[in-house]
C-alpha positions in Angstrom: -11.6 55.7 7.3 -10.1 52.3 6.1 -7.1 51.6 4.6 -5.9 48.3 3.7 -2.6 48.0 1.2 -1.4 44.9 0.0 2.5 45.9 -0.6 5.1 48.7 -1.0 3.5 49.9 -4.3 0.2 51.0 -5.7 -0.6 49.6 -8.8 1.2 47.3 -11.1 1.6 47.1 -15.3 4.3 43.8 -15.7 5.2 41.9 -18.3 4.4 38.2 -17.5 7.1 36.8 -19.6 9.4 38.5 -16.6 7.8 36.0 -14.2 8.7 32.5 -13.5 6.7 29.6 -14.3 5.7 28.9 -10.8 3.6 32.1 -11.4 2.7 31.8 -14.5 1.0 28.6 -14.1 -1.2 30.8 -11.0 -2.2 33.4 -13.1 -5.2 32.3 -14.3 -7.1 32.9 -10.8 -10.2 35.2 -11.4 -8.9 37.4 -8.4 -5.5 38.3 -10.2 -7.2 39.0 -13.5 -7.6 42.4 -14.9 -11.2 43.8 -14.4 -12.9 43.8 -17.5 -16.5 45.2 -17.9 -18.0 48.9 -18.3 -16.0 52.0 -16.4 -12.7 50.6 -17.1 -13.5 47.6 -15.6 -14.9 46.6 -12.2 -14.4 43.8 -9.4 -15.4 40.4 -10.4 -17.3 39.9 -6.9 -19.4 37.1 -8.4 -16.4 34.5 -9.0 -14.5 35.4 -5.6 -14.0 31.9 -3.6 -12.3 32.2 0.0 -10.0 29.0 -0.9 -8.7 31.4 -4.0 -7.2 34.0 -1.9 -4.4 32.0 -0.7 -3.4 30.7 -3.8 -4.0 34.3 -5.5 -2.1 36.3 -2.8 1.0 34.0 -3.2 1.3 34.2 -6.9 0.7 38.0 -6.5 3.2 38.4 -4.6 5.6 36.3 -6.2 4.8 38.1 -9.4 5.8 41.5 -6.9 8.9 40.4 -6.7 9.8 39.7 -10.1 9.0 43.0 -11.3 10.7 45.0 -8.2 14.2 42.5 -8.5 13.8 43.3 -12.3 14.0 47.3 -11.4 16.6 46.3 -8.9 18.8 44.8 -10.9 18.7 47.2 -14.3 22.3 47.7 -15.4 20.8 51.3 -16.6 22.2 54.2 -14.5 18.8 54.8 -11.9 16.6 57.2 -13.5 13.0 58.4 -11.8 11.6 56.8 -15.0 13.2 53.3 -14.9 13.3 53.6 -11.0 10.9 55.4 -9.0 7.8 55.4 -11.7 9.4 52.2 -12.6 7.9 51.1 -8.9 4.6 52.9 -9.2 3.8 50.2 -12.1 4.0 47.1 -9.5 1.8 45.3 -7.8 -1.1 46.0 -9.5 -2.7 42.0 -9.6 -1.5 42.1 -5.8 -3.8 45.2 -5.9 -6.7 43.5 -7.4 -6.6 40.0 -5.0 -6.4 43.0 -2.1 -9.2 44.6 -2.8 -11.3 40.7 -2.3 -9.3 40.0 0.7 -9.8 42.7 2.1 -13.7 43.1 1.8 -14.2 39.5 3.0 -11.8 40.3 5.7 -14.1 43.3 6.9 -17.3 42.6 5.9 -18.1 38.5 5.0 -15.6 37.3 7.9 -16.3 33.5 7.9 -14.0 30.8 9.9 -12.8 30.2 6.8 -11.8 33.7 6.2 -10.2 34.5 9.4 -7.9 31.0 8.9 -6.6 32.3 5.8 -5.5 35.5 7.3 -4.2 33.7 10.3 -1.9 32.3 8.1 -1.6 34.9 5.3 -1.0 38.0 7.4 2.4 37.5 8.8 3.3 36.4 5.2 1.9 39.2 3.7 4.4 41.2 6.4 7.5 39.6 5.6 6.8 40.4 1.7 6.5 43.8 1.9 9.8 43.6 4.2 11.6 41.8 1.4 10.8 44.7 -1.0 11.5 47.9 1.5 15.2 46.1 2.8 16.2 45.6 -0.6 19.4 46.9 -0.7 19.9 47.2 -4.4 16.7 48.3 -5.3 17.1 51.4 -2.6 20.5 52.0 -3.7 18.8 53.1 -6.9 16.6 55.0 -5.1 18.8 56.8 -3.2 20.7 57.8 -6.0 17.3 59.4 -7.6 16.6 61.0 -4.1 20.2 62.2 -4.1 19.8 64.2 -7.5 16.2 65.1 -7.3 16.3 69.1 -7.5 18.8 68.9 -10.6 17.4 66.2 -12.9 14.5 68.2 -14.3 11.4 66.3 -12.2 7.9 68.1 -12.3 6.8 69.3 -8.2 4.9 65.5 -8.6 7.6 63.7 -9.5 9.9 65.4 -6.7 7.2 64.8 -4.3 6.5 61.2 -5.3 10.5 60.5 -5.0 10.8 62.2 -1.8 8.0 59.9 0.0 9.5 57.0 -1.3 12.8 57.4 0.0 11.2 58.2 3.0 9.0 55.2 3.4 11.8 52.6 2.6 14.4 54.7 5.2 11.7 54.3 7.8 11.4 50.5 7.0 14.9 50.0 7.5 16.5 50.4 4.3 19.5 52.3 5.8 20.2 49.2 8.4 23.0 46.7 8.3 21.6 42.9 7.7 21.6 41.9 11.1 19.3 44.8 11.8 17.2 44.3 8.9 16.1 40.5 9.6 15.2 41.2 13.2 12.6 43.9 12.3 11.3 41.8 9.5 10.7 39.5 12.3 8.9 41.8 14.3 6.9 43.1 11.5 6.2 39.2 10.8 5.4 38.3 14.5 3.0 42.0 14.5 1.0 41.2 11.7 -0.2 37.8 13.6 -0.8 39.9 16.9 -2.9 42.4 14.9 -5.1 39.5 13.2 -5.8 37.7 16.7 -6.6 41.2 18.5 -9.1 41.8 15.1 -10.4 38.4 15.7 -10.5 38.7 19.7 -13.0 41.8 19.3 -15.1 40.1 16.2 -15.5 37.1 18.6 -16.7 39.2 21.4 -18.8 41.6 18.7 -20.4 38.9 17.7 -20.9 36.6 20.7 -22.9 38.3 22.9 -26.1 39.6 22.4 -28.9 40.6 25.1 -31.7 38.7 24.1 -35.0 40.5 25.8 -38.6 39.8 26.4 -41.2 43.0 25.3 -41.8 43.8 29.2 -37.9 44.2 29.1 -38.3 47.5 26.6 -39.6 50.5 28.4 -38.5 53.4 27.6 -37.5 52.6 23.7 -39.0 54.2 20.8 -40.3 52.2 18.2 -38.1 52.3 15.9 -35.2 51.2 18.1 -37.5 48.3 19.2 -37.8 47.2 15.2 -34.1 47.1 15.2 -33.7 44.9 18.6 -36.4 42.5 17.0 -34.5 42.1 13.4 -31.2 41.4 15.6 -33.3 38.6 17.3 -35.0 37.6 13.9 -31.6 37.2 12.4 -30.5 34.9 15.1 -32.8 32.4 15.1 -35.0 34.2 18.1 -38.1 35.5 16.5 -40.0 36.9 19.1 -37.6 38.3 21.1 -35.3 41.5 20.6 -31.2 41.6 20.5 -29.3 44.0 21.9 -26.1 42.9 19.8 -22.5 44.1 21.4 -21.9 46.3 18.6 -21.9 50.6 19.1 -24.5 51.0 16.6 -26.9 48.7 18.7 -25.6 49.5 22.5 -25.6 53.5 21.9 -29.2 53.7 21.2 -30.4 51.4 24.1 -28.0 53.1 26.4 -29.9 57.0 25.2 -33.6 55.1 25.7 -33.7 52.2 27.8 -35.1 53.3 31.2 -34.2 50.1 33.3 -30.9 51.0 34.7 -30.4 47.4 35.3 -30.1 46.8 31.4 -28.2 49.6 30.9 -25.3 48.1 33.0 -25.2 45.2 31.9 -25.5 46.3 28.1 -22.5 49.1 28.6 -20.4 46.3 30.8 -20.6 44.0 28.3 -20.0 46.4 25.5 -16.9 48.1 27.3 -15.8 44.7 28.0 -15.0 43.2 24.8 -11.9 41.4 24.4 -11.2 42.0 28.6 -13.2 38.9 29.7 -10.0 36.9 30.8 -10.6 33.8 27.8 -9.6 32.6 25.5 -10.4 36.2 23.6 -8.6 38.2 25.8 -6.7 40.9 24.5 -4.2 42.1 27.2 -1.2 39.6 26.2 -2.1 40.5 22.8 -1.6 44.3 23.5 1.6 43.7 25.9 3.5 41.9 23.2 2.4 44.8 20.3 3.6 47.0 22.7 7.1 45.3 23.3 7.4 44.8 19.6 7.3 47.8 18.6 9.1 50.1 21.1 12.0 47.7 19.9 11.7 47.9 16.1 11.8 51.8 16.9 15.2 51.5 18.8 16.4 49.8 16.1 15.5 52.5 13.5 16.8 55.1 15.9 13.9 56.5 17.5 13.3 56.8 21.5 9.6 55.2 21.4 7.3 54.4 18.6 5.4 57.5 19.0 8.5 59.3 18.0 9.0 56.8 15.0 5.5 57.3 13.7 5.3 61.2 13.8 8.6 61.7 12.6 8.5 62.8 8.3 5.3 61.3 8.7 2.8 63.6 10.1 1.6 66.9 10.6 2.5 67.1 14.2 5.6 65.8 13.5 6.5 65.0 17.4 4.5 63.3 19.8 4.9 66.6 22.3 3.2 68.5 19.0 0.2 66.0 19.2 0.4 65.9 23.1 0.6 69.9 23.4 -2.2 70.1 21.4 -4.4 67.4 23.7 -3.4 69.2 26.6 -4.8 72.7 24.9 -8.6 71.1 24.6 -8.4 68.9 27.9 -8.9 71.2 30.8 -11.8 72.4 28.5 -13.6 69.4 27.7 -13.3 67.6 31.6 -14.7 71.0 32.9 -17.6 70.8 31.0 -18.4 67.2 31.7 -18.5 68.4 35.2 -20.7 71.0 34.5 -22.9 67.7 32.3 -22.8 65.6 35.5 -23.9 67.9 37.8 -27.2 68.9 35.6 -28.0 65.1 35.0 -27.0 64.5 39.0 -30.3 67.2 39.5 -32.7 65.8 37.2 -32.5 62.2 38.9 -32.4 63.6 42.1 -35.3 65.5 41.3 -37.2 61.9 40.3 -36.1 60.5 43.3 -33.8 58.2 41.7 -30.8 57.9 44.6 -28.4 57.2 42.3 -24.7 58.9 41.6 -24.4 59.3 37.9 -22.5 56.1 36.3 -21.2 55.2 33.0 -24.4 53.5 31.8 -26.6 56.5 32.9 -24.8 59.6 30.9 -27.0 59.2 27.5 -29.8 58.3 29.5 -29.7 61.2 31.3 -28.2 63.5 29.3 -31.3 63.0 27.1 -33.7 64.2 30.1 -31.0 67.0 30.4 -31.4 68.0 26.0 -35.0 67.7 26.7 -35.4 70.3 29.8 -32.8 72.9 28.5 -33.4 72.8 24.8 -37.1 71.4 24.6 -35.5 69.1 22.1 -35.8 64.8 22.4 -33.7 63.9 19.2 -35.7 60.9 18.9 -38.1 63.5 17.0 -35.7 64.0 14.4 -35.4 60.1 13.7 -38.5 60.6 11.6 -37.1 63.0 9.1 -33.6 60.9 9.1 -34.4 58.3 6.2 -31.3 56.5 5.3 -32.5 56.5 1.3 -32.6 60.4 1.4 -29.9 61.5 3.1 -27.8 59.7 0.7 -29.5 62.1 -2.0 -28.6 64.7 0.3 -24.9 63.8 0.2 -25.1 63.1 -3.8 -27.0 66.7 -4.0 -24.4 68.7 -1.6 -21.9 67.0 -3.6 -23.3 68.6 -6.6 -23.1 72.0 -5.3 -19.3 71.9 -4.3 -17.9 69.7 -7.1 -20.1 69.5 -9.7 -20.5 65.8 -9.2 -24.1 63.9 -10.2 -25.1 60.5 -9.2 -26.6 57.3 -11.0 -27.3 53.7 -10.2 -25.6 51.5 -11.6 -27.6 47.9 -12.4 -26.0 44.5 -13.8 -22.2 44.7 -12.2 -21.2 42.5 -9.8 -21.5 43.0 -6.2 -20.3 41.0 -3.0 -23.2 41.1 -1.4 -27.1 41.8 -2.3 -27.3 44.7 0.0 -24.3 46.6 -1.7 -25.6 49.3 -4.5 -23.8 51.0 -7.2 -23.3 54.5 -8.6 -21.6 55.9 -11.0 -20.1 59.6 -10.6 -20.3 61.9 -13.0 -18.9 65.4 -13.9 -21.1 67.1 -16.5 -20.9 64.0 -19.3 -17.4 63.0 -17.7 -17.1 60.0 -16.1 -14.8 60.3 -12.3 -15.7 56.9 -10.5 -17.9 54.2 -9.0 -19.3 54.4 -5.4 -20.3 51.4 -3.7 -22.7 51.5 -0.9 -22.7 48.6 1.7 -25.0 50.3 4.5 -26.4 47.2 6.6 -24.8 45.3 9.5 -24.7 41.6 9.0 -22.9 38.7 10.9 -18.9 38.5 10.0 -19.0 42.6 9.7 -16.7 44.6 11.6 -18.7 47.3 13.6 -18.5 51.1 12.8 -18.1 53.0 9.3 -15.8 53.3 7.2 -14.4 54.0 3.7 -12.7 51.5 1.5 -10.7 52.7 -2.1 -11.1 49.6 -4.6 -9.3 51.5 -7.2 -7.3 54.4 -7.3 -7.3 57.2 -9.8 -4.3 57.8 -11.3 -3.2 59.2 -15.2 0.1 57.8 -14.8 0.2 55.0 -18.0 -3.5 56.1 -19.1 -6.8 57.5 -17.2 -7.9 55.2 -14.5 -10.7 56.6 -12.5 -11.5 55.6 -8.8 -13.5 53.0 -7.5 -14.9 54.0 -3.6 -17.0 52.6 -1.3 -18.8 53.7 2.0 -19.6 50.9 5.1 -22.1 51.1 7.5 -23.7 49.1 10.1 -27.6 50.4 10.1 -30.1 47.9 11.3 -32.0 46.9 8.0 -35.2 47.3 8.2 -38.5 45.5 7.2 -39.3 45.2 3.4 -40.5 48.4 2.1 -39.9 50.1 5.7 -37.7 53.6 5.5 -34.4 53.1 7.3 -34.7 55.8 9.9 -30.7 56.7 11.8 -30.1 59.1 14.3 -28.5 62.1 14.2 -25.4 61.2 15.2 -25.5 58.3 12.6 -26.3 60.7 9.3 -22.9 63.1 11.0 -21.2 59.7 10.3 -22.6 58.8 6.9 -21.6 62.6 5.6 -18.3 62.0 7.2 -17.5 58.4 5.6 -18.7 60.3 2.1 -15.7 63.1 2.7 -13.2 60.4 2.9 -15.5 58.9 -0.4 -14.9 62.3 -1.9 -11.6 63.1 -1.2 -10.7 59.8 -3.5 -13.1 60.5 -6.1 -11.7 64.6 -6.4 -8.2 63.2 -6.8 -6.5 64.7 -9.9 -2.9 63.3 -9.7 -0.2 61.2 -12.3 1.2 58.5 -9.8 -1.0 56.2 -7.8 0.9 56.4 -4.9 0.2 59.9 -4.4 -3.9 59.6 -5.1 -7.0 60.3 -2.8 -6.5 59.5 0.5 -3.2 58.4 0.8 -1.9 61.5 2.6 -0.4 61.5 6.2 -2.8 60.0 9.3 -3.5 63.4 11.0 -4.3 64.5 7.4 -6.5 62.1 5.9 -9.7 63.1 8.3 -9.7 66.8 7.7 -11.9 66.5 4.2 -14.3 64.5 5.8 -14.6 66.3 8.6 -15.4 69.2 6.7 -18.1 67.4 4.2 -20.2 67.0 8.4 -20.9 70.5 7.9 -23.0 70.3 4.8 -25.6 67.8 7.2 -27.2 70.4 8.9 -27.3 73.5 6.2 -31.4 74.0 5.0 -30.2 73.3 1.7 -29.8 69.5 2.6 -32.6 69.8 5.5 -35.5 71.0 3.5 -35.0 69.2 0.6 -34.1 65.4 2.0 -34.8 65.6 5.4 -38.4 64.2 5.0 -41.0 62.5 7.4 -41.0 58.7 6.5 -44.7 58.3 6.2 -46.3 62.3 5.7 -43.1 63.8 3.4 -43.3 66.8 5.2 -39.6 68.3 5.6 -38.1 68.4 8.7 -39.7 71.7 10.8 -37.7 74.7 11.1 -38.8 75.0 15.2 -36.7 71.9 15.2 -33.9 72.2 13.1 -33.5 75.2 15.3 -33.5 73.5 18.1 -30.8 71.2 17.1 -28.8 74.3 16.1 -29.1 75.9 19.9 -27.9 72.6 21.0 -24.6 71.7 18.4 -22.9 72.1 21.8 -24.7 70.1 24.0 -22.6 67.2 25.6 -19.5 68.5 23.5 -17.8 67.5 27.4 -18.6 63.8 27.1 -17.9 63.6 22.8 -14.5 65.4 23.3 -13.3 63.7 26.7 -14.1 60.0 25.5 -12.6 60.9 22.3 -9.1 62.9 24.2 -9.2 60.0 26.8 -8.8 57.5 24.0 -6.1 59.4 22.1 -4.0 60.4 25.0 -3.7 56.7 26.3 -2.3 55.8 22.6 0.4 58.4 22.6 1.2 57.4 26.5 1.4 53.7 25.5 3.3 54.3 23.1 5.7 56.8 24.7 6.2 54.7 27.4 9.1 52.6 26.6 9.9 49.2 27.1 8.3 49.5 30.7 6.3 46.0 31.3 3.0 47.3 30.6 -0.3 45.9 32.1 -2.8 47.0 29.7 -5.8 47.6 32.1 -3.5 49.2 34.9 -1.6 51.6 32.7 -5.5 52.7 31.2 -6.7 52.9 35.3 -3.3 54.7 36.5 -3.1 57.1 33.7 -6.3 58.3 33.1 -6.3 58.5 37.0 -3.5 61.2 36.8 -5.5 63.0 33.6 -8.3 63.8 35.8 -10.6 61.7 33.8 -14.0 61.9 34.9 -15.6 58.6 36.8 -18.9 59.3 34.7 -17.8 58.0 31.4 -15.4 55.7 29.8 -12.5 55.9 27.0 -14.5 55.5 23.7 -12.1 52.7 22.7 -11.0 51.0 25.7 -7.9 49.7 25.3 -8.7 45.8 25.3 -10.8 46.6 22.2 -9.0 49.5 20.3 -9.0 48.2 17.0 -7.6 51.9 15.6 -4.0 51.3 17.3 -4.1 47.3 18.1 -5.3 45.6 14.9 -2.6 47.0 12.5 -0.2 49.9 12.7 -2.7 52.5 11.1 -3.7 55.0 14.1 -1.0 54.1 16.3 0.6 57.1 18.5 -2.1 58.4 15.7 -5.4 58.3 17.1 -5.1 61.9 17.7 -5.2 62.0 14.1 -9.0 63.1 14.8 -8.5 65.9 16.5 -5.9 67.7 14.6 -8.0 67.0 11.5 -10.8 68.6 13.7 -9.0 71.6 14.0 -7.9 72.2 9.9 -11.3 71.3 9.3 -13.4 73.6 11.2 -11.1 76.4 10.5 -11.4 75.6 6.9 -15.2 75.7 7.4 -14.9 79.2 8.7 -13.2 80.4 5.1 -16.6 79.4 3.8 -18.7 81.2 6.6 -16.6 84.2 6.1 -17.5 83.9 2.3 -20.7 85.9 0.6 -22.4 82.5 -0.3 -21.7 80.6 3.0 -21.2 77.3 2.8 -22.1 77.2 -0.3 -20.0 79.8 -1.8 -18.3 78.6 -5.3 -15.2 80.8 -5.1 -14.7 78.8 -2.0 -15.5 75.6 -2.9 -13.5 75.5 -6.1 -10.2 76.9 -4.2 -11.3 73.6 -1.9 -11.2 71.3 -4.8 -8.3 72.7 -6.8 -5.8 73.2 -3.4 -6.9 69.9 -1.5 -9.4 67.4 -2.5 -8.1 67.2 -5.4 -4.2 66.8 -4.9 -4.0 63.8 -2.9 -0.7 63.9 -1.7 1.2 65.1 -4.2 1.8 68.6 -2.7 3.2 68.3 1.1 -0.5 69.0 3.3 0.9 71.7 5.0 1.3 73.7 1.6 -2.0 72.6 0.5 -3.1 74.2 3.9 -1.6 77.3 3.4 -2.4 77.6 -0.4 -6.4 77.2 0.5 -6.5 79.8 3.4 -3.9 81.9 3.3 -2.1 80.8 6.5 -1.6 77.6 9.2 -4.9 76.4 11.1 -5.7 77.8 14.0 -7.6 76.4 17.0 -9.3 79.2 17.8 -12.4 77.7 15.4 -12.4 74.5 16.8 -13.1 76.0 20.9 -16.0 77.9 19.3 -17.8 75.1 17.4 -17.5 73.0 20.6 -18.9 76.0 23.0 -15.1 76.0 24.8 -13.3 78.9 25.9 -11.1 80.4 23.4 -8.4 81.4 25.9 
């Protein structure tokens, strides 16, 4: 899940006689305009130039302030209309030149893209400090807050007033002005750390590749070998095959490649990334994140950052909450690793390999270990996994739960040729766009993820939501199926939860639509929409052999389903490892941290296994490092985990299953579609009955339950 916000508010509706002529005479840049066309409008993509955004973001933002010292400054006693909704209509052209930025930022990163947000990041920082310190404008705030449960507000309008009281006394609205400039400072000084660190790890993603010869590929199926060969292809090696330093390249070469002399040097390199001691090294980086924010905390009255971040803002609420909760799945998860190890320790003993397990051999040999106990190689699934019809699987499953349909969309603009277009229907209503940008390409962050262009909102008219999903498959040759693995079309129903979380939304304010719920919140719909992969429904229908058409055999899909728990000990331990060194970096102080020695030391007194790594090692964990999104929130994942599969139980308890209406529809009308206008936990409670228990979560993952 991605989210990238331009300032304190959502959308924007301003008069442009309030602005000054500085702005005015800005205006006309296509990337502050209004989107005109069919479905309300859409994203001129076709007319975006990189040396626009500067220009665009500055006058958006000067236009920003205008309309939020206008609100500031009304002589009217403060209302929620001519204050609080009064906000929700600003910002909407810094909305619009967001939307570019950001895309080009994450997906057509150029040198001349990452100057501009070298420059424009700790800019953009210090703007959205000038609104959330403004001491006027929260005055009038306060005074709404203050009066909330007597002035005759709908539970929305409460709820909206609530989190934005909350979000500027977290930014320092309550601090005298001494107080206030320093952690505008720090915010300022933060946003440049985070842009280096992204730009550390792009470097490093895109600088090294393994570049091998065909006598260098034993061991990899075929399709895995196409990929390697269009890496090469693409640069400038035909001939030759890439193994790029990206996890959607390194994981399948790790599971295949039998010379173990690769497979080191492929996982060092890979687990390396932006710990190479250059000029891209992102230890200093990390120390002076670290220090920045432990003191912006102190200053807003928290012990750590941890606390800060949890605090009104979570869920968990307290960093022991999240810990606790670690701590409950830990034990589990390292025993069963030990129990993974010692089977894959037997098999290459039995081959005569003298080796001790390491890092770079667990897929390998967990592989040889999936094949002995379950007669199962999930290469033979790859076959049936076409990229092209597992999307109709998602648009389909969709259909059943929500009653949504699917259809192309030809002749709007797009930002690049491999991005497609849908529109999303509801019987002969019209929800949404969905954009599709499935292929890896230079200047493209690694991973998936889920962008919202446009968010739905009924506030001063219907808008409906623009969404996109980003992958990073290998494209194939023309008229060749796409063929992912397993593990890859878990991700692609995952990013399309998040995808349909935002096009459910059925809210007034924008600030409250889709996605924009609380971190250790936001995951739990998409980690429910996984389950809907592996159901026959979706199997026999678009689960079809690439060349014969055949669906997927039900010897195998059975297969698969005796092993869902197979090497649950490495998936949960890299994941836990990862989210327990965030909350202990961040819960550490202001102790002089050495990146690599606190990871070594602490994971050390965790009991981590020596077999496998963090999955983000700290030198290269984007989720906490490269803005303030997951950090002391990268458990986040887990405690979604937990809501989720409980919530999937409510449907297995149900006559029709998974695909029981009664449930789905209580799904739809008590989360997907409320955003975050009612608190989560409610929503929780209204859609089963009662908290989330953990209980579900042990089962699904084969642990013990007690």
């Amino acid at each position: 899940m991605r989210r990238r916000t331009f300032l304190a508010a959502s959308t924007a509706l301003a008069a442009t006689s309030a602005l000054p002529a500085g702005v005015l005479a800005q205006s006309t840049s296509p990337l502050l305009a209004p989107w005109t066309g069919p479905f309300g409008g859409v994203p001129a993509f076709d007319k975006v130039k990189v040396a626009d955004f500067k220009p665009a973001l500055e006058a958006a933002m000067a236009q920003e302030l205008a309309e939020v010292d206008a609100i500031a400054n009304n002589p009217a006693a403060p209302t929620f209309e001519n204050t609080i909704a009064a906000l929700e209509a600003t910002g909407r052209a810094g909305d619009r030149v967001s939307t570019y930025y950001g895309i080009w930022s994450d997906t057509l990163s150029t040198p001349e893209v990452r100057a501009v947000e070298k420059e424009m990041e700790p800019k953009l920082a210090a703007h959205a400090d000038r609104i959330l310190q403004n001491a006027r404008l929260f005055q009038r705030i306060d005074a709404v807050y203050q009066h909330r449960e007597h002035t005759g507000l709908t539970p929305e309008q409460k709820r909206v007033t609530e989190l934005r009281w909350n979000a500027f006394v977290r930014a320092g609205a309550r601090l005298n002005p001494e107080q206030k400039a320093r952690v505008a400072q720090i915010n300022t000084e933060l946003a440049g750390l985070f842009t280096t660190f992204n730009q550390n790890l792009l470097h490093d993603e895109d600088a090294y590749v393994l570049y091998l010869k065909a006598a260098d590929l034993e061991g990899l199926p075929a399709d895995v070998r196409a990929a390697a060969a269009s890496v090469a292809k693409d640069r400038g090696k035909p001939g030759e095959y890439g193994i790029a330093n990206t996890r959607s390249s390194v994981d399948p070469f790790l599971t295949y490649s039998a010379r173990r002399d690769l497979r080191e040097k492929v996982w060092k390199t890979f687990y390396s990334r932006g710990d190479n001691g250059d000029a891209h090294d992102n230890n200093a980086v990390i120390k002076r994140i670290l220090k920045l924010r432990v003191e912006r905390a102190r200053i807003l009255g928290f012990p750590t950052h941890a606390h800060w971040r949890l605090a009104n803002n979570s869920m968990a609420e307290t960093p022991d909450a999240a810990m606790a909760l670690m701590m409950r799945v830990w034990p589990s998860a390292t025993a069963r690793v030990r129990e993974e190890v010692a089977e894959m320790q037997a098999i290459a003993d039995r081959e005569g390999a003298k080796i001790k397990i390491a890092p770079w051999d667990y897929r390998y040999y967990a592989e040889k270990v999936r094949k002995a106990r379950y007669d199962l190689d999930m290469n033979e699934a790859k076959p049936y996994l076409q990229l092209d019809k597992l999307r109709e699987g998602m648009f389909w499953a969709s259909g059943e739960l929500y009653g949504f349909s699917f259809h192309p969309v030809t002749g709007v603009p797009v930002q690049h040729p491999d991005v497609t277009v849908w529109e999303v229907k509801r019987g002969p209503e019209h929800i949404g766009l969905w954009y599709f940008d499935p292929y890896a390409r230079q200047g493209k962050r690694s991973g998936a993820w889920m962008n919202a262009y446009r968010g739905q909102e009924t506030f001063q008219g219907k808008v409906t939501t623009i969404v996109s999903n980003n992958s990073n498959f290998v494209k194939g040759a023309p008229g060749e199926a796409v063929l992912i693995s397993w593990d890859d079309a878990q991700t692609m129903f995952h990013e399309f939860g998040h995808a349909l979380h935002g096009l459910n939304s059925a809210v007034t304010y924008p600030s409250v639509a889709g996605t924009r719920v609380f971190r250790d919140y936001v995951e739990f719909p998409s980690q429910v929409n996984e389950s809907w992969l592996p159901t026959p429904q979706v199997l026999n229908r678009f689960a079809l052999h690439h060349q014969t058409g055949k669906p997927i055999p039900a010897d195998l899909v059975a297969k698969i389903e005796k092993a869902s728990t197979f090497r649950q000990g490495f998936d949960v331990t890299e994941y836990l490892a990862s989210a327990m060194i965030d909350m202990k970096l961040h819960l550490a102080g202001d102790a002089d941290i050495d990146p690599d020695a606190f990871e070594r030391e602490e994971l050390k007194k965790l009991g981590m296994p020596d077999e496998l790594p963090m999955r983000h090692r700290t030198p290269q964990f984007g989720h906490i490092f490269s803005s303030d999104g997951y950090s002391a929130g990268y458990y986040s994942y887990l405690w979604s985990e937990v809501i989720a599969l409980d919530a999937v139980e409510a449907f297995k308890e149900a006559p029709g299953g998974l695909y029981d209406k009664a449930v789905a529809r209580k799904l739809h009308d008590e989360v997907m579609s409320k955003g975050n206008s009612v608190h989560p936990r409610e929503q929780y409670r209204a859609f089963r009955g009662r908290d989330p228990d953990v209980k579900a979560y042990l089962r699904d993952k084969g642990f013990p339950t007690t």
